[in-house]
BAMAR-909151 format. One line per field, with one value per residue (C-alpha): residue in one letter; x, y, z. Coordinates in Angstrom, 3 decimals. Layout:
REM BAMAR-909151
kolke c(A_...)
xx c(X_...)
yy c(Y_...)
zz c(Z_...)
This chain:
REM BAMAR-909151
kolke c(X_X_X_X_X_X_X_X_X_X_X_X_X_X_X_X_X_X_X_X_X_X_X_X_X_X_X_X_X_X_X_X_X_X_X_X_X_X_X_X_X_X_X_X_X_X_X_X_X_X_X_X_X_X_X_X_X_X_X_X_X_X_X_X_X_X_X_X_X_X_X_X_X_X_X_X_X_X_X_X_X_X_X_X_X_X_X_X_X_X_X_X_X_X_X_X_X_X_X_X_X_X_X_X_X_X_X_X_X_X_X_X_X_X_X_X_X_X_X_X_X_X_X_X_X_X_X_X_X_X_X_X_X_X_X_X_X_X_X_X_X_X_X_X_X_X_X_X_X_X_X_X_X_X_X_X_X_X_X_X_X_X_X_X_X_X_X_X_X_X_X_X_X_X_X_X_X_X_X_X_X_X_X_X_X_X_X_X_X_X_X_X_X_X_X_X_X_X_X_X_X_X_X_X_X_X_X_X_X_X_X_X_X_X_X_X_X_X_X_X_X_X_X_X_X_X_X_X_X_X_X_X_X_X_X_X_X_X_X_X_X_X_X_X_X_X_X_X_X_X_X_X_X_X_X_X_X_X_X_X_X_X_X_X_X_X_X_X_X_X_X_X_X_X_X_X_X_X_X_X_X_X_X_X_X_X_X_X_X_X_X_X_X_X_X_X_X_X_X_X_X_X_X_X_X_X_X_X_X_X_X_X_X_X_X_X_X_X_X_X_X_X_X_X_X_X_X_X_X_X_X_X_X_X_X_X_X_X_X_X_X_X_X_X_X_X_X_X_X_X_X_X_X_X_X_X_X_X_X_X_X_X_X_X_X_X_X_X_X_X_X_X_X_X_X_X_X_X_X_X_X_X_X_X_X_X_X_X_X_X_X_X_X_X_X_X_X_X_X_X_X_X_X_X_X_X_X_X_X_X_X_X_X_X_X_X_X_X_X_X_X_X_X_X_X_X_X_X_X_X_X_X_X_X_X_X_X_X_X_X_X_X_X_X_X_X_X_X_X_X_X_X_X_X_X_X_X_X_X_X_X_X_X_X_X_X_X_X_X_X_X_X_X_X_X_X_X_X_X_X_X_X_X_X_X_X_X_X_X_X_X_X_X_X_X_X_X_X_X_X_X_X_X_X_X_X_X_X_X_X_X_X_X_X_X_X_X_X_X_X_X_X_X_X_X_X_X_X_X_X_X_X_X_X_X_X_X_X_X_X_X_X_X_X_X_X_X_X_X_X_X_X_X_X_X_X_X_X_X_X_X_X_X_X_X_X_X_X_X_X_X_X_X_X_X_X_X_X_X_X_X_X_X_X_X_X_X_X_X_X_X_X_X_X_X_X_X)
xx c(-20.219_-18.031_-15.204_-14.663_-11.763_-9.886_-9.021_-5.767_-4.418_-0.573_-1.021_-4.389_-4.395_-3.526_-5.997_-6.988_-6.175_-5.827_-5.774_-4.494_-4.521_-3.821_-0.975_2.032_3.822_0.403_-1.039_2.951_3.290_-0.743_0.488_3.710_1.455_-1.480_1.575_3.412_-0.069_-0.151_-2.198_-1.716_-1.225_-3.466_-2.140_-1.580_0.944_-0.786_-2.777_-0.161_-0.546_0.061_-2.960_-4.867_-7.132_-6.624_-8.285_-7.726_-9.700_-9.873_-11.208_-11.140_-10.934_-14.714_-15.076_-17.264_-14.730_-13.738_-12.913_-10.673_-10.831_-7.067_-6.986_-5.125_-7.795_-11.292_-11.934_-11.436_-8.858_-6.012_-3.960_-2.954_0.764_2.780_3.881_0.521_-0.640_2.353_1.785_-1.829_-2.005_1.019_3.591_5.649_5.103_5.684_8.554_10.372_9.938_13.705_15.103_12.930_10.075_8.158_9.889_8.811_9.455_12.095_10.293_6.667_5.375_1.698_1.251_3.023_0.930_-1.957_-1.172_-0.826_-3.968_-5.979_-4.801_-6.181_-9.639_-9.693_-8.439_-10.967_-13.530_-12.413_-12.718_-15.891_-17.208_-16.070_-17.946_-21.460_-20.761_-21.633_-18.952_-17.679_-15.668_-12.984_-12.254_-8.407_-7.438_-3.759_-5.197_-6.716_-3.670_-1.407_-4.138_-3.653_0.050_-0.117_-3.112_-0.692_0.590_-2.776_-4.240_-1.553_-1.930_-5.749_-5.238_-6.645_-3.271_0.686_3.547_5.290_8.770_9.799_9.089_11.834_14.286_17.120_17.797_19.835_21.885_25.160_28.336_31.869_35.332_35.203_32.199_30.601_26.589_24.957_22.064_21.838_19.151_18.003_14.724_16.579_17.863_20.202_21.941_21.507_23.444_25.692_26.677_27.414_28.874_31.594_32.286_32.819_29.539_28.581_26.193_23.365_23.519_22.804_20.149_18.123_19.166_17.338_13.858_13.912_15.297_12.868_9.740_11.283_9.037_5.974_7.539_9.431_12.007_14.951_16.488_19.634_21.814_24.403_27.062_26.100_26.231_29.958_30.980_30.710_32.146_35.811_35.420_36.441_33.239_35.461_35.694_31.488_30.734_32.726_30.836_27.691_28.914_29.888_26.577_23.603_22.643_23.098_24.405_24.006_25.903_23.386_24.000_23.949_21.413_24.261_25.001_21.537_21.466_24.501_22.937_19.149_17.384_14.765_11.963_8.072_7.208_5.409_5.575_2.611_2.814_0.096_-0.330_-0.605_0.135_-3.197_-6.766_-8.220_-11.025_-14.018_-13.414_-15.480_-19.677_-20.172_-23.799_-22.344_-23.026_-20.329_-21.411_-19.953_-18.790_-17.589_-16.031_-14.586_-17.498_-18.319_-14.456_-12.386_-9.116_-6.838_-3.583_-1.115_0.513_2.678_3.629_2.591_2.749_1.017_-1.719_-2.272_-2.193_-4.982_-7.000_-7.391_-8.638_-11.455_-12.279_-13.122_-15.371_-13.296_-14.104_-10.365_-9.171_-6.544_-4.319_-2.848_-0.452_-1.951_-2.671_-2.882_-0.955_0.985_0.933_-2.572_-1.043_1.627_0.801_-0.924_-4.065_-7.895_-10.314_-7.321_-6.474_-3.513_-4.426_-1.541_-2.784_-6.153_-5.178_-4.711_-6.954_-9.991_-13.097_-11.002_-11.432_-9.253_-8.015_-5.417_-3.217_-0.336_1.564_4.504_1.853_0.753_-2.770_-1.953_-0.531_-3.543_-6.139_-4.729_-4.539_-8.309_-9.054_-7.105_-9.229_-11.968_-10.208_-9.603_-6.717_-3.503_-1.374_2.087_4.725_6.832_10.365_12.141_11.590_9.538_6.779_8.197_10.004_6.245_4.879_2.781_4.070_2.104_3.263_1.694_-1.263_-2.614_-3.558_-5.859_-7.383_-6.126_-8.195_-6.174_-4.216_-0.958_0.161_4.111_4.756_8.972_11.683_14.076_11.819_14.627_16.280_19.437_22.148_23.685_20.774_20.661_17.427_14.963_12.871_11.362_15.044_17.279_15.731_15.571_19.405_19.933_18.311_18.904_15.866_17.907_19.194_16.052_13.478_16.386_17.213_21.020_22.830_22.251_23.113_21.747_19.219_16.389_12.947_11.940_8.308_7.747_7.307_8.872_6.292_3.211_3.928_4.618_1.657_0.206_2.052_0.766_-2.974_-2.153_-0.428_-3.617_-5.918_-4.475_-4.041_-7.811_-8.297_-5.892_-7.870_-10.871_-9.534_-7.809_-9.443_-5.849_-4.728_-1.658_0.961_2.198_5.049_5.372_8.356_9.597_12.356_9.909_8.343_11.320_12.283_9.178_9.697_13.016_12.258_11.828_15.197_17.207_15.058_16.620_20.004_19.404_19.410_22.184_20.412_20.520_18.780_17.967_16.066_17.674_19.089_15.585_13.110_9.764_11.311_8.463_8.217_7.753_5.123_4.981_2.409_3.121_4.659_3.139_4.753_4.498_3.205_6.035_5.306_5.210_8.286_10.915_9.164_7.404_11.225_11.543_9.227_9.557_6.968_8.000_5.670_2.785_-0.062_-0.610_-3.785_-2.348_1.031_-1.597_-3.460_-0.521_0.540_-2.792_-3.150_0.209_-1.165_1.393_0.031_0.658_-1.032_-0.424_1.465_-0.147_2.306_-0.234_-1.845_-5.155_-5.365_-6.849_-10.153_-11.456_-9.281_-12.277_-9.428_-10.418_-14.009_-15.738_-12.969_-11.619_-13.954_-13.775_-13.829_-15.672_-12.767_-12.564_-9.508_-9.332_-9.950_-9.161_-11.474_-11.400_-8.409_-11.304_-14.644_-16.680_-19.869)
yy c(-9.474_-7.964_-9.555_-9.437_-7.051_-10.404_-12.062_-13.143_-12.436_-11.540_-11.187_-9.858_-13.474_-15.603_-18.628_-18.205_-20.736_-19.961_-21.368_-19.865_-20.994_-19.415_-17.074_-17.178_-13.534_-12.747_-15.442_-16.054_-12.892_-13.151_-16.286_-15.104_-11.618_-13.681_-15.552_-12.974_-11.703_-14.926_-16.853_-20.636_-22.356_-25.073_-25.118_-28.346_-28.213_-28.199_-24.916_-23.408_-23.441_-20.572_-19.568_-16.312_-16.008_-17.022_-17.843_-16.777_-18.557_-17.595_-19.064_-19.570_-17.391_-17.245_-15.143_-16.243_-17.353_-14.822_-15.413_-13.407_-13.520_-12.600_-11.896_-10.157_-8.346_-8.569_-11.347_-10.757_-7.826_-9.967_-9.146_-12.378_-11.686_-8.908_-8.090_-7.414_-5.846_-3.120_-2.765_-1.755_0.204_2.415_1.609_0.816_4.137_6.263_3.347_4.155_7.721_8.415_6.081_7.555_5.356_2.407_-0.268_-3.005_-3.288_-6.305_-6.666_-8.442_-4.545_-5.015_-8.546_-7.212_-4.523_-6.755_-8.992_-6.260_-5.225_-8.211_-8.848_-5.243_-6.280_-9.170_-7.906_-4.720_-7.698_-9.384_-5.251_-5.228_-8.561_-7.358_-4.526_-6.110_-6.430_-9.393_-12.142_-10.813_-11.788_-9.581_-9.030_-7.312_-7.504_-6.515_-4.259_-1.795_-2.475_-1.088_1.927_2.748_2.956_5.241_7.513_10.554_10.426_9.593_12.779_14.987_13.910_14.676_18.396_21.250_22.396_21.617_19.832_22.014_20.299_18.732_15.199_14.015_11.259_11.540_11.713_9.699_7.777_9.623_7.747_8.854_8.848_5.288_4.538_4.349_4.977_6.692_9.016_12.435_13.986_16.954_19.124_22.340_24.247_26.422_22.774_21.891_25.052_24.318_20.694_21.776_25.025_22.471_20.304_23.354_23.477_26.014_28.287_28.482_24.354_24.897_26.696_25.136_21.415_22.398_22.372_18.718_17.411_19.017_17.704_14.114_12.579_14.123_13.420_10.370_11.548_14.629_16.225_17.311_19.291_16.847_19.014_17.437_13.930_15.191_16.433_13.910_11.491_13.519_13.532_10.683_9.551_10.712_14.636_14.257_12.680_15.652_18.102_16.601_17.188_20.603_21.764_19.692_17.152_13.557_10.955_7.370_4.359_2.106_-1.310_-4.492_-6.999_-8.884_-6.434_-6.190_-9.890_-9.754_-6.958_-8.004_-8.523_-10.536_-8.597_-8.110_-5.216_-3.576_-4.266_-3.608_-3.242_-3.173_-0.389_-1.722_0.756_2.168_0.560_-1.455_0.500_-1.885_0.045_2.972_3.573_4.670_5.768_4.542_0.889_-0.871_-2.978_-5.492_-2.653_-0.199_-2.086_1.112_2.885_4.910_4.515_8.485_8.427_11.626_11.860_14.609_13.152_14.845_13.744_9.849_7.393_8.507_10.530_7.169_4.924_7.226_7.655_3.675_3.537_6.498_4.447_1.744_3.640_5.660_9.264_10.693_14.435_15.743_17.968_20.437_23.482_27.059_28.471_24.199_21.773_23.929_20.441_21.549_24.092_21.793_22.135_21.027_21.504_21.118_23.829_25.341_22.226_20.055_17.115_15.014_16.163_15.339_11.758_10.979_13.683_13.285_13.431_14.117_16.805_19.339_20.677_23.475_22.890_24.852_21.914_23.932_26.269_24.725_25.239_23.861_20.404_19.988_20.716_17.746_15.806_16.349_15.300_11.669_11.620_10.976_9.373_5.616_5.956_8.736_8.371_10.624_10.547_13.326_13.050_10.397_11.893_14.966_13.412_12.808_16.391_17.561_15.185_13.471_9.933_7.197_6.884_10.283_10.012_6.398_8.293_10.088_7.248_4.074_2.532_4.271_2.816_5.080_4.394_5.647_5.781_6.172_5.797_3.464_2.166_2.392_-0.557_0.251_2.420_5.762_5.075_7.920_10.602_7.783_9.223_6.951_7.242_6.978_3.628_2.310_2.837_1.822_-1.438_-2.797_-1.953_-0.299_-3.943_-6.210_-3.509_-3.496_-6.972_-8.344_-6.186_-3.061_-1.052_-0.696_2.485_3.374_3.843_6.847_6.336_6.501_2.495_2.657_5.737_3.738_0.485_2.240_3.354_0.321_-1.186_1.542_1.059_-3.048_-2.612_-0.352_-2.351_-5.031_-2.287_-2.317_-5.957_-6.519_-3.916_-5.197_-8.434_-7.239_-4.131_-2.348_0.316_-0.443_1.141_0.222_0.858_0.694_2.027_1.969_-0.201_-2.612_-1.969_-2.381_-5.823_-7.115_-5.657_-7.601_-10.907_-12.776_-11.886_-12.128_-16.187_-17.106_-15.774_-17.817_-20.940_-20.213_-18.763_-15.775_-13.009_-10.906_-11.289_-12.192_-9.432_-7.928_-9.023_-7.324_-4.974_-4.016_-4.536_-1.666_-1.787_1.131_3.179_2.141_-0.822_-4.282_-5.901_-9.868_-12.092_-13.110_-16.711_-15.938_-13.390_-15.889_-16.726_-13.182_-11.947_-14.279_-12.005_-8.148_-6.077_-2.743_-2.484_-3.385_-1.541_-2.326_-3.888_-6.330_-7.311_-8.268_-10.574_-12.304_-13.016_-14.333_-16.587_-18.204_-19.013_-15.812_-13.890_-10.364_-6.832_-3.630_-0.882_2.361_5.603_8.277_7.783_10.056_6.838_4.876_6.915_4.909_1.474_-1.306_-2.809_-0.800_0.064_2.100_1.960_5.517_8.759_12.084_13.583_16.942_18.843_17.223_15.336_11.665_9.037_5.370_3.013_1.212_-1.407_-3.536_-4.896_-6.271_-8.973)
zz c(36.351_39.292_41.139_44.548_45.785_47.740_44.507_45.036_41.179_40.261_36.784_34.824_33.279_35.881_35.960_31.877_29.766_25.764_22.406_18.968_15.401_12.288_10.784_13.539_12.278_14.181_16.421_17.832_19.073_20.607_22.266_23.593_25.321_26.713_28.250_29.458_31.575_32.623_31.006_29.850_26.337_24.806_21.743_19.975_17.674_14.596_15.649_14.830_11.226_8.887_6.827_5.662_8.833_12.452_15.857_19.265_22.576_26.115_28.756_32.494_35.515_35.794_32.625_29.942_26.597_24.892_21.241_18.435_14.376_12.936_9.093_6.605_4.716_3.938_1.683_-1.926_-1.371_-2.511_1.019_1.974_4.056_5.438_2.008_0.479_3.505_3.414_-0.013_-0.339_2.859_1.973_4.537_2.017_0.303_3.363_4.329_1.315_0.848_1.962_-0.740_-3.411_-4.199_-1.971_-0.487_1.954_5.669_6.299_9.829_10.085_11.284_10.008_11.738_14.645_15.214_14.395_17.440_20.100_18.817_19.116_22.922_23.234_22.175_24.382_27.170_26.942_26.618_29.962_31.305_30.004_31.519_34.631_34.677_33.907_29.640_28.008_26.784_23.383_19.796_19.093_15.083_14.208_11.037_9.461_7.085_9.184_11.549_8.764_8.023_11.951_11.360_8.386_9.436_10.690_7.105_5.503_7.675_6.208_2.333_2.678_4.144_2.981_2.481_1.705_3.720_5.480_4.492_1.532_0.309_-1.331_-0.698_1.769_5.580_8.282_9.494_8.809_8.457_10.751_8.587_10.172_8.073_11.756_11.069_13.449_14.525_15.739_17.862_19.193_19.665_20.147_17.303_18.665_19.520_15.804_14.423_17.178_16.480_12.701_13.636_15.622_12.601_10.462_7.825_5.986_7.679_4.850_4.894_8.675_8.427_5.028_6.977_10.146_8.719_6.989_10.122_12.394_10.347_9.656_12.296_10.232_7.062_6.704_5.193_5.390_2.417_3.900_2.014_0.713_2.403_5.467_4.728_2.992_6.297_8.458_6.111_6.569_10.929_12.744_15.334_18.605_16.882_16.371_19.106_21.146_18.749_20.181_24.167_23.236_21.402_23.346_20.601_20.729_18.942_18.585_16.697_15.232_16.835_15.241_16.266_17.676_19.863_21.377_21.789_24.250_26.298_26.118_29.366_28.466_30.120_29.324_26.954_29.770_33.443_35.896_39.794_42.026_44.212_47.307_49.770_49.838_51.140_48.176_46.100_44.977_41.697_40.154_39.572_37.079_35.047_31.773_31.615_29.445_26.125_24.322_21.611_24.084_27.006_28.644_28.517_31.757_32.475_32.414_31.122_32.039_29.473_29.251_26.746_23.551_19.687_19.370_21.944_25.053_22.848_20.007_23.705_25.055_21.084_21.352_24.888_23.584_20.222_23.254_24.792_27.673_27.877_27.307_29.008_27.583_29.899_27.752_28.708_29.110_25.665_24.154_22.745_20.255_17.799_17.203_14.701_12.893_9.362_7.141_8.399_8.133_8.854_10.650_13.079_12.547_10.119_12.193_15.560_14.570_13.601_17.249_19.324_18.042_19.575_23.340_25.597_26.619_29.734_30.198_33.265_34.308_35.862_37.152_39.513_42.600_41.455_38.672_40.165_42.753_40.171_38.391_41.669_42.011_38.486_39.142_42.103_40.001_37.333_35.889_34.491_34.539_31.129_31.026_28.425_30.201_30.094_33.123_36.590_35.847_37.423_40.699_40.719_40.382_42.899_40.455_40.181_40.764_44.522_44.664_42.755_44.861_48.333_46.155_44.447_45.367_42.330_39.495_36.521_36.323_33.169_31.976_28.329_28.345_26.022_28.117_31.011_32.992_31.498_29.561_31.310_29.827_26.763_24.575_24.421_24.077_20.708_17.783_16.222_18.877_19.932_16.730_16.383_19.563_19.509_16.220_14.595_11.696_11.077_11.154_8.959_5.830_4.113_3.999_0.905_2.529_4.891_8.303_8.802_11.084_8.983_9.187_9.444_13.090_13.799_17.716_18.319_16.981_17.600_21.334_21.748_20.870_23.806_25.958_25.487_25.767_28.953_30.589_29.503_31.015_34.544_34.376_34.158_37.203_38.934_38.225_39.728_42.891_43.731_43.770_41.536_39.281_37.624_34.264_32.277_28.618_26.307_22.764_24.159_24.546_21.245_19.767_21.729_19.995_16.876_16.285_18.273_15.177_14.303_17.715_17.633_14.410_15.011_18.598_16.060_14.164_10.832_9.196_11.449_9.037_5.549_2.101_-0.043_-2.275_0.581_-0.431_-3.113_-5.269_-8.851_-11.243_-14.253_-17.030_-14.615_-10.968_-8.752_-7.569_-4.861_-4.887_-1.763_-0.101_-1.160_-4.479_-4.485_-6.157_-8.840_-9.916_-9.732_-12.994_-14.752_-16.372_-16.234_-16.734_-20.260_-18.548_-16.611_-13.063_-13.653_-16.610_-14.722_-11.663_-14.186_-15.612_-12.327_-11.445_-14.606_-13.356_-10.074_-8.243_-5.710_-5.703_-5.114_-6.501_-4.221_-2.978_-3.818_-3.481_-0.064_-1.104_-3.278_-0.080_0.140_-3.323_-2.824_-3.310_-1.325_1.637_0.413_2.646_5.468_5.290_6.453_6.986_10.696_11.027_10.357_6.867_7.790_6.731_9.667_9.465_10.539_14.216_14.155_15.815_15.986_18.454_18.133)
């Protein structure tokens, strides 16, 4: 099936009509995306109705309908809801790890992720169609979804070696003498030592602090020395915050989800322009014929990407079928060595670069830059994560880039997007203190913090690979190239949605005080539906094994699964059987967040 370069489309969805049913923490959040690319809602009200499996329809713009399946789990797992979900695929293990032992996500993260996952598989679908594949029925389900989101970690605990840091409770925010919480940032640490050397800590805390910080993103969690936490605590937030000009870091108060409902803008997760300055392209020929399980087959992605977003963005668009290029610097990506490793690669790189190949480009030599230019020349798509304006101080932005090939996606993966003024350095962290986040993932009774599992950077990528998919489709339909723009701003803006809506009706934005606190038994933790969560609170199980507490819940007609602490644990889950692999490095790999039939 092609399309004619003269279709006159604004939005990748423009003409498509849709219908949802099933669980709305995951079907909402469908519906509000297919509406935001422009397609329109046929859902009757009672379509809308909650329930352990869900339904997604698309039809119209002379594609053939395109159809979704939404669960929580296989059948028979026992993962039913968010909280079970969290529970079994450790997110509320790695979640927790910087209080000391698992604890649940306030936020709907696994259904969440879920959504932006199944408008991925349609929209690859509609690619697909467009490019000769056969109409196809996309399968996402929240389990694997919450695997996805765990798998740096889950790569890490199945090395063939140790952490490099400590896992042990503790880590940010700090609090002023104010009792002000914020976060502090940096990559650089020569600005570390320098922040503390301002505020007067002792020079051994310095140095024994730097390394928990620095691996905190790989961890989930910093063991400061306590001295630290002490510190700040006896400055007021105007003597830390100059501490912070003098030595290079940053800081940045966490703001209340009030706060980011006064300032919030109301825009799209992503945003996609056409590039129209250039001739239209009737689109790439490829020899690789597209199928209905690899829709981006035949397709060449190029991503010089680092850390998480732009490299998980461009890992999705590969497990598609998209033949992915990583550009790397001379000598490669030094992530490849982060420890742990397997068979002497990364176990955390390897969770996200698999299977790609690799390119070394010296971006800052000429030769460098138009080697690159060539390679977009014969390229789909262009993904970046560099830091704001680097690309147009190399001449490499997507103005740039369209003479060459006026058919490519140009895809930016950015903190900020451009949209808040004077924002902080826009990292997982910094956004999520920024924006809220700290607020809306912690239930009322405690105090705002910013999990330290990396939800902005995953659930950013996730936007990323949504927002070129849906650059492809809009190519496919107009002939043009496109650029899109995705950020952990906007992950974040749809991250606490559910929260900024109820506050919007005058209710309580964010969850009850206990809101999916596990339960402990005498040899682990079980953490209740969150239907069922009132009343298994009535019970004590500490004297009873997992397996026993589970079946007394069961016999009462509660709902409730136990929680996964030891994330080597997944490989032999029968709730997960047969999910998890091995890559050929030995490293643990998660299974496809999707299927295709």
């Amino acid at each position: 099936m092609a399309f004619p370069a003269t279709t006159q489309t604004v939005r990748p969805l423009d003409t498509l009509r849709f219908d949802t049913s099933g669980p709305p923490q995951i079907t909402g959040v469908v519906a509000e995306h297919l509406r935001l690319l422009g397609a329109r809602s046929e859902t009757r009200a009672h379509e809308g109705a909650s329930g352990t499996a869900g339904r997604v329809r698309l039809t119209g713009g002379d594609f053939g309908t395109a159809h979704a399946t939404v669960a929580w789990g296989t059948p028979g797992s026992g993962l039913v809801d968010e909280a079970t979900v969290q529970a079994a695929t450790g997110m509320m293990a790695v979640h927790g790890r910087r209080d000391g032992g698992p604890r649940g996500l306030a936020a709907d993260y696994a259904a969440t992720a879920t959504a932006v996952l199944t408008v991925q598989g349609l929209l690859a679908g509609l690619v697909g169609q467009a490019r000769g594949a056969e109409p196809c029925h996309v399968t996402a389900g929240a389990d694997r979804a919450g695997l996805l989101a765990v798998s740096q970690y889950l790569a890490a605990a199945g090395a063939d070696e140790e952490e490099a840091a400590e896992l042990a409770p503790g880590g940010p925010p700090f609090a002023s003498a104010e009792g002000v919480l914020f976060e502090l940032e940096t990559l650089d640490p020569g600005a570390w030592a320098a922040f503390w050397r301002a505020l007067e800590a002792p020079a051994d805390a310095i140095r024994s602090g730097w390394r928990p910080f620095q691996f905190r993103y790989a961890t989930a969690c910093a063991p400061f020395p306590p001295v630290l936490h002490t510190l700040t605590r006896a400055h007021s937030l105007a003597r830390i915050r100059r501490a912070a000009v003098v030595s290079g870091a940053e800081v940045c108060v966490l703001r209340t989800l009030a706060e980011r409902a006064e300032e919030a803008d109301g825009a799209a997760p992503w945003s996609l322009r056409p590039l129209i300055g250039c001739a239209p392209s009737p689109g790439t020929r490829t020899e690789v014929a597209p199928s209905i399980a690899r829709p981006l087959a035949g397709l060449t992605v190029l991503e010089a990407g680092r850390r998480i977003q732009a490299p998980l963005a461009a890992h999705l668009l590969g497990l598609l079928g998209a033949e992915v290029i990583r550009i790397e610097p001379p000598g490669g990506d030094p992530l490849r060595g982060m420890p742990p490793a397997c068979s002497g690669t990364s176990a955390r790189w390897l969770a996200l670069n698999r299977g790609k190949q690799a390119v070394e480009v010296d971006i800052k030599a000429d030769a460098g830059r138009r080697r690159l230019r060539e390679m977009a020349a014969a390229a789909d798509v262009f993904l970046h994560n560099w830091a704001p304006g680097k690309a147009a101080e190399l001449g490499l932005d997507a103005d740039d880039l369209a003479p060459v090939n006026p058919a490519l996606v140009y895809a930016y993966t950015s903190g900020w997007a451009e949209r808040l003024p004077g924002a902080p350095m826009g990292t997982d962290f910094m956004v999520q203190a920024r924006t809220g986040v700290g607020e809306v993932v912690r239930p009322e009774g405690e105090a705002p913090a910013p999990s330290l599992m990396t939800l902005l950077d995953v659930l950013g990528g996730l936007h990323g690979a949504e927002a070129i998919l849906a650059g492809l489709l809009l190519r496919e339909r107009t002939g043009h190239g496109v650029r899109v723009d995705s950020s952990l701003l906007g992950a974040a803006d749809t991250l606490t949605a559910p929260a900024l809506r109820r506050m919007a009706r005058g209710t309580a934005p964010r969850r009850p005080a206990g809101f999916r606190h596990p339960l402990p038994t005498a040899d682990g933790w079980i953490a209740p539906a969150d239907d069922s969560a009132r009343a298994v609170a009535a019970y004590d199980l500490r004297d009873l094994p997992t397996t026993d507490a589970l079946a007394q819940l069961g016999a009462h007609g509660l709902t409730a699964t136990a929680v996964t602490t030891d994330l080597r644990d997944l490989h032999h889950d029968p709730r997960f059987a047969g999910s998890i692999s091995r890559d050929a490095h030995g490293a643990p790999a998660v299974p496809d967040p999707w299927s295709f039939a």
